[in-house]
C-alpha positions in Angstrom: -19.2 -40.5 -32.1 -21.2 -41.8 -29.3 -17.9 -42.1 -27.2 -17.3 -38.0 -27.9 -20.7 -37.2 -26.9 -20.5 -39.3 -23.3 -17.4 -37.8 -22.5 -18.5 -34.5 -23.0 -21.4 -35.1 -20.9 -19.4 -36.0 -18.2 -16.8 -33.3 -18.3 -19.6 -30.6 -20.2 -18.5 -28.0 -16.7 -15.2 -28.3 -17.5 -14.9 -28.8 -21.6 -17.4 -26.1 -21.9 -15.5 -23.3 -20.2 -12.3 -24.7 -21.9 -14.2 -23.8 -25.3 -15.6 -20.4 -23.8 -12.2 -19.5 -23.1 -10.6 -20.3 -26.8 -13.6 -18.0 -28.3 -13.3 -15.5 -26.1 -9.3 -15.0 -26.5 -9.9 -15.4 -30.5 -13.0 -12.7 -30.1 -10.4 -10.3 -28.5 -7.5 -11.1 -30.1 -9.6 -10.0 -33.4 -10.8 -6.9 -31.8 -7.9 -5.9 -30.4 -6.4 -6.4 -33.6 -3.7 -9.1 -32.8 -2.4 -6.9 -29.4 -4.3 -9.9 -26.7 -2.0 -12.2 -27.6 1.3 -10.5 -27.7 4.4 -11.7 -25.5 4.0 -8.2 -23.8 0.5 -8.9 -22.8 0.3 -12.4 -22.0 3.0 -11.4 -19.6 0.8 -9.2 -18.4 -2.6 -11.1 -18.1 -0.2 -13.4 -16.1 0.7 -10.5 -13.8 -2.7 -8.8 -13.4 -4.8 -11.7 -12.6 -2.0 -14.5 -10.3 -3.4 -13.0 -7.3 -6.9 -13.5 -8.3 -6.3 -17.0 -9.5 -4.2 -17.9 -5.9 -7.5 -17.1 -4.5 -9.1 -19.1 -6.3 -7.2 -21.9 -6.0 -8.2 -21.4 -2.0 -12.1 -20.4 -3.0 -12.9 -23.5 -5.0 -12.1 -25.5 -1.5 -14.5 -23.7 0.4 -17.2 -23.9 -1.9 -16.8 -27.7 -2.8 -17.5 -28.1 1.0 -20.7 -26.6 0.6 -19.4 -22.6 2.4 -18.2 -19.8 0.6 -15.4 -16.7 2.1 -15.9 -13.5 1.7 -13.6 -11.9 3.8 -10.1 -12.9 1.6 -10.2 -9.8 0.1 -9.7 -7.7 3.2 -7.4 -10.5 4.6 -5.3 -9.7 1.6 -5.5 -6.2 2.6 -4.3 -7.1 6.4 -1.7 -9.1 5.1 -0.3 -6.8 3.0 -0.1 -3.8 5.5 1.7 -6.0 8.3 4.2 -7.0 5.7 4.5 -3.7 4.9 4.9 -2.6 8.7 7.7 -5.8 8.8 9.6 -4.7 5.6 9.7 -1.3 5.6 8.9 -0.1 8.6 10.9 -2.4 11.1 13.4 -3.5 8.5 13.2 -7.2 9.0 14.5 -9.6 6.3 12.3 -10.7 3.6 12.1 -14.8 3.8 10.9 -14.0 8.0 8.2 -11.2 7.2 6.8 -13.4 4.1 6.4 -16.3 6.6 5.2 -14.7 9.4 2.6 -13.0 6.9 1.9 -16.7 5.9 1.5 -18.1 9.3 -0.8 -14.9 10.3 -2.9 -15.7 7.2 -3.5 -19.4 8.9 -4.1 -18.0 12.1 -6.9 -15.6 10.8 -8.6 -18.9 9.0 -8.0 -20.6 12.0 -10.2 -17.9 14.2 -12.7 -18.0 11.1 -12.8 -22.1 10.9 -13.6 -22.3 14.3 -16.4 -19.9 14.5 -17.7 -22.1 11.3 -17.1 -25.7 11.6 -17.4 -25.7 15.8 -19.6 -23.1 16.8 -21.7 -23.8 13.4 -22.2 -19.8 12.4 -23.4 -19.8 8.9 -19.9 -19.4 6.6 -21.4 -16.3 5.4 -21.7 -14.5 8.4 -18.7 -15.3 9.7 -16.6 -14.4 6.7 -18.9 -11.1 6.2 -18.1 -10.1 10.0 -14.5 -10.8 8.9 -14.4 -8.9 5.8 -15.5 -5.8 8.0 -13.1 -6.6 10.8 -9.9 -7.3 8.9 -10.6 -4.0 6.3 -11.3 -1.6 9.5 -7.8 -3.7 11.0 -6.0 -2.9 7.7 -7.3 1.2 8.2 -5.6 1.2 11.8 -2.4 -0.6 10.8 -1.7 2.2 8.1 -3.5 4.7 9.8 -5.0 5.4 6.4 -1.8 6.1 4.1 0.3 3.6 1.9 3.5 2.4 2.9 6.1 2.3 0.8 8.5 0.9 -1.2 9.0 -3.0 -0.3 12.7 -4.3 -1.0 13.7 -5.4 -4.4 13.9 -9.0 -3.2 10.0 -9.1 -2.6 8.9 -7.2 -5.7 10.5 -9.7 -7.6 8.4 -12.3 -6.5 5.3 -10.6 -8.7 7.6 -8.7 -10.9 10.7 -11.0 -11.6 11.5 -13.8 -14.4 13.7 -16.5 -13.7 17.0 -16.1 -15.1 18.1 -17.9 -18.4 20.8 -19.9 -17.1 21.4 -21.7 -20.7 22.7 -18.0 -22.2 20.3 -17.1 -24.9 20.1 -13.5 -26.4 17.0 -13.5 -28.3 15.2 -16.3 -27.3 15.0 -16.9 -23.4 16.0 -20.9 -24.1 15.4 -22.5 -20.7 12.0 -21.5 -20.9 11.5 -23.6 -24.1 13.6 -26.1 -22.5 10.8 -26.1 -19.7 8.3 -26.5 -22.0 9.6 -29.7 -23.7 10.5 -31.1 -20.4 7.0 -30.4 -19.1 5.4 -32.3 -22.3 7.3 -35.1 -22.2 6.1 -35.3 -18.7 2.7 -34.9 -19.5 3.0 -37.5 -22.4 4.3 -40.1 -19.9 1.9 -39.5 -17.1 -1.0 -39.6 -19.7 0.1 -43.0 -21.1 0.5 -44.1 -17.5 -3.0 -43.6 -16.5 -4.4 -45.2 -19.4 -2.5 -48.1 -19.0 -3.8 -48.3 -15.0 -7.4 -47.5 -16.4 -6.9 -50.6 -19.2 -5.7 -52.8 -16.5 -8.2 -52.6 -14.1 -11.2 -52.5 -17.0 -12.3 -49.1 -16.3 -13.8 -47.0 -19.7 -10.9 -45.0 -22.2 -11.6 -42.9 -25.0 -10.5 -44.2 -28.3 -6.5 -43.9 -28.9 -7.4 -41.5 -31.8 -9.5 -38.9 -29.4 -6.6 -40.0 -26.5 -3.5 -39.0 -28.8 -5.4 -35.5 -30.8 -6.1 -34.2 -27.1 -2.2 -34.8 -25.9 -1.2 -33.2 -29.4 -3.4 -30.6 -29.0 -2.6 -29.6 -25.1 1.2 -30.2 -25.8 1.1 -27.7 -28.8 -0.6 -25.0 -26.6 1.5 -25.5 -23.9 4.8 -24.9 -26.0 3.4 -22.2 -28.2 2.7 -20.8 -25.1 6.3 -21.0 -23.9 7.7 -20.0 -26.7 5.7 -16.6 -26.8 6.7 -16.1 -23.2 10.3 -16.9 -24.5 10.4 -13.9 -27.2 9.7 -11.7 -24.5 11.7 -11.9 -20.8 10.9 -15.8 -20.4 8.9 -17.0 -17.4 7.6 -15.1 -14.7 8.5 -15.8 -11.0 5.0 -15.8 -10.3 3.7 -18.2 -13.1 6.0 -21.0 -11.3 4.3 -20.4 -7.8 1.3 -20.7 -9.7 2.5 -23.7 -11.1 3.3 -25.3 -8.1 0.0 -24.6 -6.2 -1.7 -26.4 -9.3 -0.3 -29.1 -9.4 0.2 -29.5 -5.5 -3.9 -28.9 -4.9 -4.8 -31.0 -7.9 -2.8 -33.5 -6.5 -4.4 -33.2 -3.0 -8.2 -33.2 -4.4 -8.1 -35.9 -6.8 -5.1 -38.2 -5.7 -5.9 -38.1 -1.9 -8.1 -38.9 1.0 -8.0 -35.4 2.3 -9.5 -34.4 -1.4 -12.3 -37.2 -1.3 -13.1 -35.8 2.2 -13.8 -32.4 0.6 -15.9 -33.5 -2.3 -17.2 -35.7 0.5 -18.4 -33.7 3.0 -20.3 -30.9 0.4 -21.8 -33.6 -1.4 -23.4 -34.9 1.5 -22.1 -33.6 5.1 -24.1 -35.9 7.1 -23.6 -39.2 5.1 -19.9 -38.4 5.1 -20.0 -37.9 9.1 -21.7 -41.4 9.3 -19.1 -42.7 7.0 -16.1 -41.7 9.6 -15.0 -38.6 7.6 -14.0 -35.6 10.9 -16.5 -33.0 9.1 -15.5 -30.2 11.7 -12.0 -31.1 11.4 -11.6 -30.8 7.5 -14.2 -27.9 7.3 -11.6 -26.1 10.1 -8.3 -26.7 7.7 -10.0 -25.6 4.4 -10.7 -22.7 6.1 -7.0 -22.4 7.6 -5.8 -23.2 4.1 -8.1 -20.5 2.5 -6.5 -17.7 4.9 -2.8 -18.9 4.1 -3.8 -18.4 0.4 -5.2 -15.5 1.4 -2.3 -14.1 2.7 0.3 -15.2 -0.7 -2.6 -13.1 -2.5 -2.0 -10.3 -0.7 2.1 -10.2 -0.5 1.4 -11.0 -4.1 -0.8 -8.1 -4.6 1.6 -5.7 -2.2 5.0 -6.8 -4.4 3.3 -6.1 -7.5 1.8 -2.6 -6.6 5.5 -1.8 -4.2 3.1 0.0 -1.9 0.9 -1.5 0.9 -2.3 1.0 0.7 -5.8 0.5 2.2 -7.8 -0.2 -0.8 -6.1 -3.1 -1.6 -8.3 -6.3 -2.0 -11.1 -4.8 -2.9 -14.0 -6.9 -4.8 -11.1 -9.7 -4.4 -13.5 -11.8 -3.6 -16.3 -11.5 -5.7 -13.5 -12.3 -8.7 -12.4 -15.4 -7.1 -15.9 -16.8 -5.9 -16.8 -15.8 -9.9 -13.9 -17.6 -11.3 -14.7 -21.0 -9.4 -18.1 -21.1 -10.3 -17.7 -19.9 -13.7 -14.8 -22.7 -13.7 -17.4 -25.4 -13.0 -18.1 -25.4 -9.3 -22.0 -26.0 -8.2 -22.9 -23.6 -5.3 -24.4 -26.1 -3.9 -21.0 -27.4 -3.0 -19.5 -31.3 -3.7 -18.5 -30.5 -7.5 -16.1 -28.4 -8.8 -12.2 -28.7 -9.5 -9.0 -26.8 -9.3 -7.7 -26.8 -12.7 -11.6 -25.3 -13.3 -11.3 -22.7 -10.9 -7.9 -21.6 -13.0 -9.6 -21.4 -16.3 -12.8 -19.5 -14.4 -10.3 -17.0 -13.7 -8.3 -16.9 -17.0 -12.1 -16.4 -18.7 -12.5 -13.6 -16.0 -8.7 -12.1 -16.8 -9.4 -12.5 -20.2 -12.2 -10.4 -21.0 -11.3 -7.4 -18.3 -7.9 -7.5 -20.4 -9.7 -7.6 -23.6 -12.6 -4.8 -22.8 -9.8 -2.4 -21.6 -7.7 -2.7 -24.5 -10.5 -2.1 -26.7 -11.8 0.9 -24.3 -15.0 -0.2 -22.9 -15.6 1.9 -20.2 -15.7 0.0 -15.9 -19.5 0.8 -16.4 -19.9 -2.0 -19.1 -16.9 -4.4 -18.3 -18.9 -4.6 -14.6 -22.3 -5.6 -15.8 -20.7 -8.0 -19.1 -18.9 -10.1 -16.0 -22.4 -9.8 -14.0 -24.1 -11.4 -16.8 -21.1 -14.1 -17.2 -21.7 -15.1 -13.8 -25.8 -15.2 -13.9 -25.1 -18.0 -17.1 -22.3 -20.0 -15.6 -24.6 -20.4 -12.6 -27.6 -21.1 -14.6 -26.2 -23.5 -16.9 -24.7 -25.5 -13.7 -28.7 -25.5 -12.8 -29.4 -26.5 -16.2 -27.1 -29.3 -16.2 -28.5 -30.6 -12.7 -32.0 -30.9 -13.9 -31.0 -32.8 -17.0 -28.7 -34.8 -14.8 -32.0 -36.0 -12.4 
């Protein structure tokens, strides 16, 4: 027992959220009287809230390094119009306007990055003048009217499920298939890392709390799939999701790039000393966070079909509340990706759940106020125990 209760300690950000999140989808699947939970709505929660969670994927960057961005939602906004203006307007093919869209997104963190991490302007003035700028540049650009529709090729990206190439009827079977192949992945890169963490005499949990949490996150993950399966399979968007995941969870735990970033918010002056380029990797989180900026809002734009000038708005405040609901300190050097995901799916969760069960914008908005006041102050809470 002992064992249980330090490794909770040291993962109590992430476990705890992990826990929120269960009650909270069994509070609304009860109140909703079993609807939460349905293929048709999962598919949905999926849909409603990817852009949100690319964002955070982005956010949770920035804010390890000790900054925060609050212009994304307007640069989602941008984004979207000039794809709109590349699609529709000048008819130019998909695959060129979604990476010129991309590469734009860069170039606006770029011109944001530089103003923060060479000229030194506080991150929240910088990203507050760019918030203004690029929603006032997304007004001009569709000289106040939505453009529309995009092609059928880019709504599918938001919209689309991958096809079942294995022929079922009933049962979409090559997302089950994905599913087992996915655990058996997991199973073996689990055993792996304990074996590494044996060799070289570093602390496990018991092989009875080691095997319960695989069968436990193995059994989610193919109940999960096989819900999605009863209904039109995987969505398009659920594998970029995946992909980003695993690609940025990769990067911030597996390499020196990562343990730059947790570097540099813990302690930007130590980690200068220590050789770490502070300006450099403060400029490319901030480049990164404008590229994800931009997926958020061709994301956004192919799910909607229309490129309008409200788009984006309070995008932020949702992705800055999912990573530090997820776990992140905003004092920066702690928080983690796959945190910032389940921030967002607590987030999705209960603005899904309060709608079904026809709480009015009025309540939902103060409920997620009050979410964020607690995730904050149990981070502080956890801090002072921790010194």
């Amino acid at each position: 027992m002992q064992a249980v209760s330090e490794l909770f300690k040291k993962n109590i950000r992430q476990y705890g959220m992990i826990i929120a999140l269960v009650f909270i989808t069994i509070l609304f699947q009860i109140l909703t009287e079993g609807i939460l939970l349905k293929p048709l709505n999962i598919t949905n929660l999926i849909l409603q809230n990817s852009y949100i969670l690319v964002l955070a994927i982005g956010m949770v960057l920035v804010i390890i390094t000790g900054h925060i961005d609050l212009s994304v939602g307007s640069i989602a906004a941008f984004i979207g119009a000039l794809s709109a203006i590349m699609m529709v307007n000048l008819q130019l093919p998909v695959y060129l306007a979604v990476i010129l869209s991309l590469a734009a997104g860069a170039l606006i963190g770029a011109w944001q990055g530089f103003w923060i991490a060479y000229v030194k302007i506080p991150a929240f003035i910088v990203t507050l003048a760019g918030m203004l700028l690029f929603r006032g540049l997304t007004m001009i650009v569709l000289g106040g009217q939505s453009i529309s529709p995009f092609p059928k090729t880019f709504q599918r990206i938001s919209s689309g499920f991958i096809p079942d190439w294995l022929g079922g009827s009933e049962i979409h079977l090559l997302t089950l298939m994905l599913g087992i192949l996915l655990s058996v992945l997991y199973i073996w890169q689990e055993f792996k890392d304990r074996r590494t963490q044996i060799k070289y005499n570093f602390d496990t949990p018991p092989i009875w709390m080691f095997v319960t949490k695989m069968v436990l996150l193995v059994a989610v993950l193919n109940i999960f799939t096989f819900v999605l399966a009863t209904y039109n399979g995987l969505p398009n968007i659920l594998i970029i999701l995946f992909f980003l995941i695993v690609i940025y969870s990769f990067v911030m735990n597996r390499m020196v790039a990562g343990r730059h970033i947790y570097a540099i918010g813990g302690n930007e002056k130590a980690a200068s000393l220590s050789g770490v380029k502070t300006k450099r990797v403060t400029f490319w989180v901030f480049v990164n966070m404008g590229a994800l900026a931009a997926l958020s809002g061709l994301i956004f734009a192919a799910r909607l079909n229309s490129a309008t000038p409200k788009a984006g708005i309070n995008f932020e405040l949702d992705a800055i509340a999912a990573c530090f609901i997820g776990g992140a300190s905003a004092s920066g050097g702690i928080g983690t990706v796959i945190g910032a995901i389940i921030g967002g799916l607590v987030m999705g969760v209960m603005n899904n759940g309060m709608s079904l069960i026809g709480l009015g914008v009025d309540w939902q908005q103060g409920i997620k106020g009050l979410v964020l006041l607690l995730a904050v102050a149990f981070d502080i809470y956890n801090k002072s125990k921790t010194n």
